[in-house]
VORO-337065 format. One record per residue (C-alpha): x, y, z; residue number from 0. Coordinates in Angstrom, 1 decimal, m for minus. Example, Ala and Ser with C-alpha at 12.3 -4.5 7.8 and 13.67 -1.06 7.14 Angstrom:
<rs>
12.3/m4.5/7.8/0
13.7/m1.1/7.1/1
</rs>
This chain:
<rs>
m1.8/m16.6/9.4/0
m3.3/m14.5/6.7/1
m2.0/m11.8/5.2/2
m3.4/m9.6/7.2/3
m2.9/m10.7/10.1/4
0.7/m10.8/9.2/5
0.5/m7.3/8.5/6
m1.1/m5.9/11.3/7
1.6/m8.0/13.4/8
4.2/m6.3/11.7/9
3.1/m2.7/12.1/10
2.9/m3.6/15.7/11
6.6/m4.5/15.5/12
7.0/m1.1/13.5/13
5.2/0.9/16.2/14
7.4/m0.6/19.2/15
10.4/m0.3/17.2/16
13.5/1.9/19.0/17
16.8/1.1/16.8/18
17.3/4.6/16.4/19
18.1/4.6/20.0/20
19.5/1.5/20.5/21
21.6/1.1/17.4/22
21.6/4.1/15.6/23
23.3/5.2/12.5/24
25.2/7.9/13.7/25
23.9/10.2/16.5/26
20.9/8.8/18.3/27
17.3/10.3/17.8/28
17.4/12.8/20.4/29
13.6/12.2/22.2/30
11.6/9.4/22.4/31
10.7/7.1/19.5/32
7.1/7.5/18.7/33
6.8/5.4/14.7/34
3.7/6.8/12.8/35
2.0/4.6/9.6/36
m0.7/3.4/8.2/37
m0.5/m0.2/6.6/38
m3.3/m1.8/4.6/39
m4.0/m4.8/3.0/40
m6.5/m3.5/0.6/41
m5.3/0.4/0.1/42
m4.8/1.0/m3.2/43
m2.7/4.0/m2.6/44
0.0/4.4/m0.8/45
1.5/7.5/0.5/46
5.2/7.4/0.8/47
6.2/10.5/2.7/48
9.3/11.8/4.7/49
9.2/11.8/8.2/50
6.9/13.3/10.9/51
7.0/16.4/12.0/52
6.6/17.7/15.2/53
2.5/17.8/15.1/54
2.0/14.5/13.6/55
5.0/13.3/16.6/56
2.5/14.7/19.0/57
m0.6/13.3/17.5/58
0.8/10.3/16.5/59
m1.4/10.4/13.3/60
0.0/11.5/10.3/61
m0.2/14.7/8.2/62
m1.8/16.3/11.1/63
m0.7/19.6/10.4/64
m0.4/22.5/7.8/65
1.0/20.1/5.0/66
m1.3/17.3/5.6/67
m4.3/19.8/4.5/68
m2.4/21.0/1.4/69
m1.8/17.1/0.4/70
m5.4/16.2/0.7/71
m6.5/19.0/m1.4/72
m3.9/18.1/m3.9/73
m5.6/14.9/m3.7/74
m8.9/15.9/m3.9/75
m10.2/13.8/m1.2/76
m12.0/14.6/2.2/77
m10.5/14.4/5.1/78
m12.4/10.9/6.3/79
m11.0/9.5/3.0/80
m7.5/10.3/3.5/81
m7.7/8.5/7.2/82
m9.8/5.4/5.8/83
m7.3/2.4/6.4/84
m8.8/0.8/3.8/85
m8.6/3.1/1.1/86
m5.4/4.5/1.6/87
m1.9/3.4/3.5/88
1.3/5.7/4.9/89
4.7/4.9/5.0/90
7.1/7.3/5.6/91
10.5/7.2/4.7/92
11.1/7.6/8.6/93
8.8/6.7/10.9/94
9.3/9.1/13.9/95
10.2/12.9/13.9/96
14.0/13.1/13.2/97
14.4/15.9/15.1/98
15.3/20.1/14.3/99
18.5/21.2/12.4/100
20.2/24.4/13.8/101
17.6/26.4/11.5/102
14.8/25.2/12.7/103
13.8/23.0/9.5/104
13.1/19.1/10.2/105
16.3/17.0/9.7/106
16.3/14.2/7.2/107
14.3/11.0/7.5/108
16.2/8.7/10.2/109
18.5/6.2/8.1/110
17.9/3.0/10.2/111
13.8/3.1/9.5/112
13.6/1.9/5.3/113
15.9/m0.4/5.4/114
14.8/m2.6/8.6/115
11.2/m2.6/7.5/116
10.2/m0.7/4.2/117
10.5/m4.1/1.8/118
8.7/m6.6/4.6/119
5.7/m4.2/5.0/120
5.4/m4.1/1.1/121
5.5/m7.4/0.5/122
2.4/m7.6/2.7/123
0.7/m5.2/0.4/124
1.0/m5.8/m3.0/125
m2.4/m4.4/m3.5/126
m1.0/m1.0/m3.9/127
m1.0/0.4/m7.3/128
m0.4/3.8/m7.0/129
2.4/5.3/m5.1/130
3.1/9.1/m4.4/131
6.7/9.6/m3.5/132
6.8/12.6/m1.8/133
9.9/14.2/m1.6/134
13.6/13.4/m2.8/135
14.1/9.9/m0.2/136
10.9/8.5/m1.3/137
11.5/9.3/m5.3/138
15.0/7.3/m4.7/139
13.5/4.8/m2.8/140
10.9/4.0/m5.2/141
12.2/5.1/m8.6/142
15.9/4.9/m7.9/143
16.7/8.1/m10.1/144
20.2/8.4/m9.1/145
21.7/11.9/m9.2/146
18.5/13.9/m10.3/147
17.1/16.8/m8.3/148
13.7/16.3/m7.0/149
12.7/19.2/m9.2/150
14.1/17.5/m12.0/151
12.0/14.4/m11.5/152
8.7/16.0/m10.7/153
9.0/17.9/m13.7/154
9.3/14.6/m15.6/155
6.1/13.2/m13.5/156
4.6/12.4/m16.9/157
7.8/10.2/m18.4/158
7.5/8.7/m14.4/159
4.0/7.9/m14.0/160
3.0/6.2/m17.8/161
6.6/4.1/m17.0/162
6.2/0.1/m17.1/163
6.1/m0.3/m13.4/164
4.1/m1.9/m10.9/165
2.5/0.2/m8.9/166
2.6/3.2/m10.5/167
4.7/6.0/m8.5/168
4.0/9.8/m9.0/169
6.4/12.0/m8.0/170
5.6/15.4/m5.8/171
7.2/17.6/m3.7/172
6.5/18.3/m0.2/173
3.5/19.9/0.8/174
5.2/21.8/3.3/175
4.4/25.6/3.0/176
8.1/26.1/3.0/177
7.3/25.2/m1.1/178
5.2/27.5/m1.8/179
7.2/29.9/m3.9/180
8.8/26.6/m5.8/181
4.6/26.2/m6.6/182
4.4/29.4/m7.7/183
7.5/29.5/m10.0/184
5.9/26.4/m11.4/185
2.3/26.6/m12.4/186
2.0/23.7/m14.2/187
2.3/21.4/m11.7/188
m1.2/22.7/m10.4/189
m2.2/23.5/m13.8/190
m1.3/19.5/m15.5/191
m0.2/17.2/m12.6/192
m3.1/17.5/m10.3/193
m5.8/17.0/m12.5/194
m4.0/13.8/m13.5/195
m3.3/13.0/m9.5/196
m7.2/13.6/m8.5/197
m8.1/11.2/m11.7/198
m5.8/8.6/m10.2/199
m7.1/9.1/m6.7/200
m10.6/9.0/m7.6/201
m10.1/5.8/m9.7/202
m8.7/3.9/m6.9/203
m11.3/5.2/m4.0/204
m14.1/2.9/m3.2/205
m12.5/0.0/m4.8/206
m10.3/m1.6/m1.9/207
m9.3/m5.0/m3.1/208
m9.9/m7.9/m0.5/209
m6.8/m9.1/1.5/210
m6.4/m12.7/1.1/211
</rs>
């Protein structure tokens, strides 16, 4: 089977999967499982987010909400971009909506998810050479910064991004509007990150490699 094929099989196994019910770690997700990704074998970029939230649980498209327009214009790209298959991939750090804490905020990404698939859908893709790692999971998963805030790594997105690694990972924070006075305490992440983000976008749209 190629690639592919192996890949689309995969994501079907993803999208049927319910072992945060049936043998969760802890408490179990308290609705129904509904998984939510994107996997490509000729993306370039990869998105490696959080967890859905309670929009993109309905939808069952991700990014479907307030943060998923904030993302794309960090990106720069349109919005048929963003949900081209071929152009760009997303993986959450939790594929279904963990649920509400008592505050109202979305609880962390389910711990069963990354570890029962994250490494098998990546090997299928080793296409990818740009990875943003949005939020403090993804920035562990992928950089494996130990102890740092997430603050503390995006402000050292530069030292991060020109690193000797394959892909390349930038870090960012959450979209969310819940950030938006950490964005304004911070002006040069608009003012020096995202130019250097869009650049990287725009180098990697319209140039999917072939999936063998």
């Amino acid at each position: 089977m190629s690639r592919a094929g192996l890949l689309a099989a995969l994501a079907d196994e993803v999208r049927h999967c319910r072992i945060c019910v049936e043998a969760p770690v802890g408490l179990p997700l308290p609705h129904e499982p509904r998984p939510v990704l994107v996997a490509s074998t000729t993306a370039r970029i990869l998105i490696a987010g959080q967890a859905p939230g309670t929009r993109v649980h309905m939808s069952g498209r991700p990014f479907t909400d307030r943060s998923g327009e904030r993302l794309r214009d960090w990106m720069g790209v349109t919005e048929s971009e963003f949900y081209d298959p071929r152009q760009v991939a997303i993986l959450p750090m939790g594929f279904c909506f963990p649920g509400q804490d008592a505050r109202g905020g979305d609880l962390p990404p389910r711990r069963e998810c990354a570890p029962a698939w994250r490494a098998r859908l990546l090997a299928l893709m080793p296409q990818v050479d740009l990875v943003l790692a949005i939020g403090r999971h993804a920035q562990l998963w992928h950089l494996g910064e130990g102890t740092r805030t997430l603050g503390e790594t995006v402000a050292d997105w530069r030292r991060v991004f020109m690193a000797e690694r394959n892909p390349r990972v930038l870090p960012l924070p959450h979209p969310s509007w819940r950030n938006t006075g950490w964005l304004r305490q911070n002006p040069w992440f608009e003012r020096d990150l995202l130019p250097v983000l869009r650049e990287a976008v725009r180098d990697r749209l319209g140039h999917p490699r072939k999936a063998r």
